[in-house]
C-alpha positions as CSV (number, residue, x, y, z in Angstrom):
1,X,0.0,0.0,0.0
2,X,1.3,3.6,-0.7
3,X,2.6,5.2,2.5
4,X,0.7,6.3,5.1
5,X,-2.1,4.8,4.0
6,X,-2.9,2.3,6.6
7,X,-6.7,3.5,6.8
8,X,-9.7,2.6,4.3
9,X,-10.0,6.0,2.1
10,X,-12.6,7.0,-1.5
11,X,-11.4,7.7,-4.7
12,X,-13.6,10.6,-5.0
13,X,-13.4,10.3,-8.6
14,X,-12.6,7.8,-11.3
15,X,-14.2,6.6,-14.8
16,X,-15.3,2.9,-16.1
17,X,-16.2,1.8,-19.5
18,X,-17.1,-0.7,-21.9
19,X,-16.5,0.5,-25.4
20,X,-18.1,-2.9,-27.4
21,X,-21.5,-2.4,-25.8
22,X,-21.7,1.3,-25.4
23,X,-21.2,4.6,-27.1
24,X,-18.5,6.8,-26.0
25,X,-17.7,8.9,-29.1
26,X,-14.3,10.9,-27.5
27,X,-12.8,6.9,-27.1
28,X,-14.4,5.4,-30.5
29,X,-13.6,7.8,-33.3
30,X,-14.1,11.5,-32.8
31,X,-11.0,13.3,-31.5
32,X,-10.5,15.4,-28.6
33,X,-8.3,18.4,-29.6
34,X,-6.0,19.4,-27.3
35,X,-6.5,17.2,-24.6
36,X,-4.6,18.0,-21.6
37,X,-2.1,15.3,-21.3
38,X,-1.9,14.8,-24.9
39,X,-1.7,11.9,-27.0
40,X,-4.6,9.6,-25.3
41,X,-4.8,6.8,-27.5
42,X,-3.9,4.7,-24.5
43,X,-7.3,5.2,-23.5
44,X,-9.4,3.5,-25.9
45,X,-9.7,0.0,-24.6
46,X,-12.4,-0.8,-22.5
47,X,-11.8,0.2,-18.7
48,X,-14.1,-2.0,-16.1
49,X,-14.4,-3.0,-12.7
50,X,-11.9,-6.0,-12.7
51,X,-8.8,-3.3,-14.9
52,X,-9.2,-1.0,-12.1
53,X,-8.8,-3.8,-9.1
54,X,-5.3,-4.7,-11.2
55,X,-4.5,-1.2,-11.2
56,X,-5.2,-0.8,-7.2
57,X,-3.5,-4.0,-6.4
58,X,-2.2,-3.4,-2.7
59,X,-3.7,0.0,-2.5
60,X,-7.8,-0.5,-3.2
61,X,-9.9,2.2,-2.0
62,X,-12.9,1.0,0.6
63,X,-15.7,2.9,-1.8
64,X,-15.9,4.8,-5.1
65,X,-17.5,7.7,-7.0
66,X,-18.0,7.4,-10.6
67,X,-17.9,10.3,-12.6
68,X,-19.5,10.5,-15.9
69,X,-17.2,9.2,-18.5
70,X,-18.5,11.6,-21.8
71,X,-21.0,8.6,-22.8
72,X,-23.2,10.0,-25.7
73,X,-24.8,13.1,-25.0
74,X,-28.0,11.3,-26.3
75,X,-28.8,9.1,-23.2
76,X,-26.8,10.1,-20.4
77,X,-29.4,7.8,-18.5
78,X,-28.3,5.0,-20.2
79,X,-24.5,5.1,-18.6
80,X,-26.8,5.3,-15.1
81,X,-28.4,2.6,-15.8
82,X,-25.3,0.6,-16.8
83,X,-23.3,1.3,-14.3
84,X,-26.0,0.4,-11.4
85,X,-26.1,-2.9,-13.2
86,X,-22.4,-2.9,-13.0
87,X,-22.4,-1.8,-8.9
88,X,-25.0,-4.3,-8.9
89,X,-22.8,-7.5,-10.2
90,X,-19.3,-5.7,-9.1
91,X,-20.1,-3.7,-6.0
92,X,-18.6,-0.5,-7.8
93,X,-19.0,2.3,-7.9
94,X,-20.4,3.3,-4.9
95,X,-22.2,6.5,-5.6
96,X,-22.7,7.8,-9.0
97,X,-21.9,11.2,-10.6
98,X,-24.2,11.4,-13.8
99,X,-24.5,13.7,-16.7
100,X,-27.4,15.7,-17.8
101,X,-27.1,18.8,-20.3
102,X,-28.0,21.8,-18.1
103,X,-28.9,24.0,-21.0
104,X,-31.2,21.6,-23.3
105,X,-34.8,21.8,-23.1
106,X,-35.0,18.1,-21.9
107,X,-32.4,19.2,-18.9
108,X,-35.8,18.6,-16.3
109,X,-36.6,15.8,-17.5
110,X,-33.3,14.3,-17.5
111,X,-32.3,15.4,-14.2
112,X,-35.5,13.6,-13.1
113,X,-34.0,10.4,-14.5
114,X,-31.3,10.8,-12.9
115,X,-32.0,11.5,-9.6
116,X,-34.5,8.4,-9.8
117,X,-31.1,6.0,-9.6
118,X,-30.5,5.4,-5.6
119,X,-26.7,5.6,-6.3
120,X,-26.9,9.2,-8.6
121,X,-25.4,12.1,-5.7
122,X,-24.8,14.9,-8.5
123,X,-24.9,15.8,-11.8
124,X,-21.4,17.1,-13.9
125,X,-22.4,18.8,-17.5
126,X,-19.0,20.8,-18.5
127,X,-19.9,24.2,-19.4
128,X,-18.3,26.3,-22.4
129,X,-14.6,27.3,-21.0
130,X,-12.7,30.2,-22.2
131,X,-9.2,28.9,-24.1
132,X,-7.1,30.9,-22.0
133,X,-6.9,33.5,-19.0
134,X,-6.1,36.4,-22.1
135,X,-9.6,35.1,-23.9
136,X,-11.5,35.1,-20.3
137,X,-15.0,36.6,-20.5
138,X,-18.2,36.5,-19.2
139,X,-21.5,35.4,-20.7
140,X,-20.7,32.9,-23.1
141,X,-23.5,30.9,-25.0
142,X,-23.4,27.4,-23.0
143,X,-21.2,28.7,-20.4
144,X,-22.1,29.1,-16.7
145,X,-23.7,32.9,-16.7
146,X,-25.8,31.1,-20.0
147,X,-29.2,31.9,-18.6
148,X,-30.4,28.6,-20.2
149,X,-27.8,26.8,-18.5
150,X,-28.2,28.4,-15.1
151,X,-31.9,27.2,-15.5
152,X,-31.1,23.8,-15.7
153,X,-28.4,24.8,-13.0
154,X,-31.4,25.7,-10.6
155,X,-33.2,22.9,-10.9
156,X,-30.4,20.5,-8.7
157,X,-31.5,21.6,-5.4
158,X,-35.2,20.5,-6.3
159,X,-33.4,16.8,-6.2
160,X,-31.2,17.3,-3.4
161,X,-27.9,16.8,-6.0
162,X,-24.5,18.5,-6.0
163,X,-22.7,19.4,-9.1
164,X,-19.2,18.3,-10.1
165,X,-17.8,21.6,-12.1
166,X,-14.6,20.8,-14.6
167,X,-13.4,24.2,-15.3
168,X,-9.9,26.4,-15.6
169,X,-9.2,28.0,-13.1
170,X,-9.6,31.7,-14.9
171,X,-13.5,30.4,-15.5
172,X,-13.7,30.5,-11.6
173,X,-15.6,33.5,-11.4
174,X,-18.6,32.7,-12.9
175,X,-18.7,29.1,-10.4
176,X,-18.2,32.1,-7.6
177,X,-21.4,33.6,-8.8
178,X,-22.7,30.4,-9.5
179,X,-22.3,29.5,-6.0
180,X,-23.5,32.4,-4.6
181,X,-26.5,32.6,-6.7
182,X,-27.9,28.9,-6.0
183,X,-26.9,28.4,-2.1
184,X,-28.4,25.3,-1.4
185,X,-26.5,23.4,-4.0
186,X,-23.1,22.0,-3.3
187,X,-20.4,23.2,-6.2
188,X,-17.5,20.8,-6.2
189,X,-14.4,21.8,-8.1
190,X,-12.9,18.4,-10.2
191,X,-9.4,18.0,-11.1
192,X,-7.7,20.9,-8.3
193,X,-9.1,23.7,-10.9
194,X,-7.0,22.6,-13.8
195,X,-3.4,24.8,-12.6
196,X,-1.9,23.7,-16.1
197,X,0.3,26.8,-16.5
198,X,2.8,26.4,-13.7
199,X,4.5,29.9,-14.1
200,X,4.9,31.9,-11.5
201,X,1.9,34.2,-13.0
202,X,0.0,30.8,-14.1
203,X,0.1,29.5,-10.4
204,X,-0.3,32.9,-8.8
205,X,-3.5,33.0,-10.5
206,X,-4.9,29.5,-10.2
207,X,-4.3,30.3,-6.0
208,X,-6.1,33.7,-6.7
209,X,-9.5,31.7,-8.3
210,X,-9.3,29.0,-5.9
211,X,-9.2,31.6,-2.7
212,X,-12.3,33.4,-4.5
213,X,-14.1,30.2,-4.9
214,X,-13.1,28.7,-1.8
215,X,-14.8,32.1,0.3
216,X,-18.4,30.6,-0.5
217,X,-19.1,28.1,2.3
218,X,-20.9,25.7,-0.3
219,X,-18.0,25.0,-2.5
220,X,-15.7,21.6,-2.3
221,X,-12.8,20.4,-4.3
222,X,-11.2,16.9,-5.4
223,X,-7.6,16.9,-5.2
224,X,-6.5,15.3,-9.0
225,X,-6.0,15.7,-12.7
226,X,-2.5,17.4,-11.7
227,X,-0.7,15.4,-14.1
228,X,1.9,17.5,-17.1
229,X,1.6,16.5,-20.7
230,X,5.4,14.8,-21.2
231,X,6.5,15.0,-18.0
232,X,6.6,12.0,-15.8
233,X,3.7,12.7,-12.2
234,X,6.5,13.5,-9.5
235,X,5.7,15.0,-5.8
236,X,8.2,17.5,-6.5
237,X,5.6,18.9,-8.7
238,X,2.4,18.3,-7.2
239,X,2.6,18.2,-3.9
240,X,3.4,21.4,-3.3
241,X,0.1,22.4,-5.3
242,X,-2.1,19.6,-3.7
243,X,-0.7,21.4,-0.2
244,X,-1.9,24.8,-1.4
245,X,-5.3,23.4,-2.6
246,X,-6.0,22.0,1.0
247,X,-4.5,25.2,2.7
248,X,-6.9,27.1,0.7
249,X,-10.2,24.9,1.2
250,X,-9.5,23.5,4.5
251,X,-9.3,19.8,5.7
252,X,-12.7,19.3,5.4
253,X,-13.8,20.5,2.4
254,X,-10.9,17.9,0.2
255,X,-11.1,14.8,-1.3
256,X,-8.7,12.5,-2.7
257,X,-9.6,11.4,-6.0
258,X,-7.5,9.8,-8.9
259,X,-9.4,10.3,-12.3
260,X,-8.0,7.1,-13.1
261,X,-7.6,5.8,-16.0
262,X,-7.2,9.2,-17.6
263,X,-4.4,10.3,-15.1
264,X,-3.0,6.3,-15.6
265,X,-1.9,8.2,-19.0
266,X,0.7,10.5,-16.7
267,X,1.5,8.2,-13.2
268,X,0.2,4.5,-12.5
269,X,-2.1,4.8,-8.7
270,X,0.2,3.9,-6.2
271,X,2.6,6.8,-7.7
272,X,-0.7,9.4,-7.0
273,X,-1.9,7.9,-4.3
274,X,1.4,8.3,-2.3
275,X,1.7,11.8,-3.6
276,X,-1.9,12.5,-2.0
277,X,-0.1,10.7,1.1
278,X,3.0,13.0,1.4
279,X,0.6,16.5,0.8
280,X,-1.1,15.2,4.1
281,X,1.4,13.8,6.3
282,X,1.8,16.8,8.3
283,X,-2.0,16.7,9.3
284,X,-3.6,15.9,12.1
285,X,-4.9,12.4,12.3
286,X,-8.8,13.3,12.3
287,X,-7.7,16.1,9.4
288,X,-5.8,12.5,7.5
289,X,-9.1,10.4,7.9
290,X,-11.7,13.6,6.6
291,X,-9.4,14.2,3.9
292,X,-8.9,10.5,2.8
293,X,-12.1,8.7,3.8
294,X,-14.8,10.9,5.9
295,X,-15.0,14.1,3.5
296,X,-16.3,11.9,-0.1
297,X,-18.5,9.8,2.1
298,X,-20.2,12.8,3.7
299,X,-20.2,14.6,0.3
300,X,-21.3,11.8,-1.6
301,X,-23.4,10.1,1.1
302,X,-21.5,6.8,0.5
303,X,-23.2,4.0,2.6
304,X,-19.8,2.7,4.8
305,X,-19.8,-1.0,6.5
């Protein structure tokens, strides 16, 4: 087991799929440009239940939280479905993260589908990110100010669901208003807001958004995606940023999450894992277990033996 890891924890967010019997268009044709890490051609094999116990081999998280894994936009309730059969037969994931397009004119409808599943905790629909802190501004068509998509937006609380928000860090002040705006709905940041640029300006202002968002008592954050296109995952690198993250947030407001198998493209889990473990070591022990275990099950109201 990675060090210091001697407790059961959550992986607050990882991915499964099954590309013969189901329709993920990013893994089965269509290109993503500019993906983060790259070339991700690694990717597109199928990903299930019994690839990620082989990847955790030693170091196996007590419960999970799936995160919608870009299935087609068409039936989002479909990849529900699915992977409740799959939780059924595999006993994971533990709680579900589904997709519903805030901004379409079926977005009630869906969410109602949705929240139907007893595993489904919150909804993550990526809204329309500026390219760049220079190209930054506010009240773009599909974006969070979208008054379509805040609509949609609005209509979580009615279910009692959270929202998992993957956007750059320089996008961060529309989830501030967002946040603001809808107070009864729990904004949770993926991927430690995306600090690609690590500059001295680039990280400057990443620690800037995060401060902004992390003001607004109804805000979380995952602690993940921190990987470098060709450039092997080293705590040198990321710890120091996963330390800032949980400075800025607080202890109980963190999770621990590997967005694996996308981040299996920059580190393989035992590498992450122990970086998560060497950010925390100089935490308290009931800080260690909300950070690792208690926070995600709280958050994502994970039934625990």
């Amino acid at each position: 087991m990675a060090p210091g890891f001697s407790e059961p924890f959550v992986d607050a967010h990882h991915h499964f799929w099954d590309l013969g019997r189901n329709p993920y268009p990013w893994l089965q044709g269509e290109e993503v440009a500019n993906f983060r890490y790259g070339d991700y051609s690694r990717l597109k094999r199928d990903y299930l239940p019994g690839d990620f116990e082989r990847d955790t081999a030693g170091c196996a998280p007590a419960r999970t939280v799936h995160v919608e894994a870009e299935w087609s936009r068409a039936t989002p309730v479909d990849e529900t479905r699915w992977l409740t059969a799959l939780a059924t037969a595999c006993g994971r994931p533990s709680a579900i993260v589904a997709h519903a397009s805030l901004g379409r004119e079926d977005a009630a409808e869906v969410l109602a589908a949705q929240a139907a599943h007893a595993l489904v905790r919150g909804i993550r629909n990526k809204p329309a990110a500026s390219a760049g802190p220079g190209d930054a501004r506010r009240g773009r068509s599909g974006s969070m100010d979208d008054p379509q998509w805040r609509r949609g937006y609005a209509l979580l609380q009615d279910h009692g669901l959270s929202f998992d928000l993957q956007a750059p860090w320089w996008d961060l002040d529309q989830a501030c208003a967002l946040a603001r705006d809808f107070p009864a709905t729990l904004l949770i940041l993926n991927h430690t807001g995306l600090p690609a640029d690590r500059s001295e300006a680039g990280l400057h202002g990443w620690r800037r958004a995060l401060e902004q968002l992390a003001a607004l008592p109804n805000t979380a954050i995952k602690i993940s995606g921190l990987g470098q296109p060709g450039r092997p995952w080293t705590q040198a690198d990321n710890v120091p940023l996963m330390r800032d993250a949980i400075a800025i947030f607080g202890a109980q407001r963190c999770m621990f999450a590997s967005n694996f198998p996308v981040d299996s493209l920059v580190a393989d889990y035992p590498t992450i894992l122990a970086g998560f473990a060497a950010a925390i070591a100089d935490r308290t022990d009931a800080e260690r277990r909300a950070l690792l275990h208690d926070n995600a099950v709280r958050i994502y109201r994970i039934a625990t033996l």
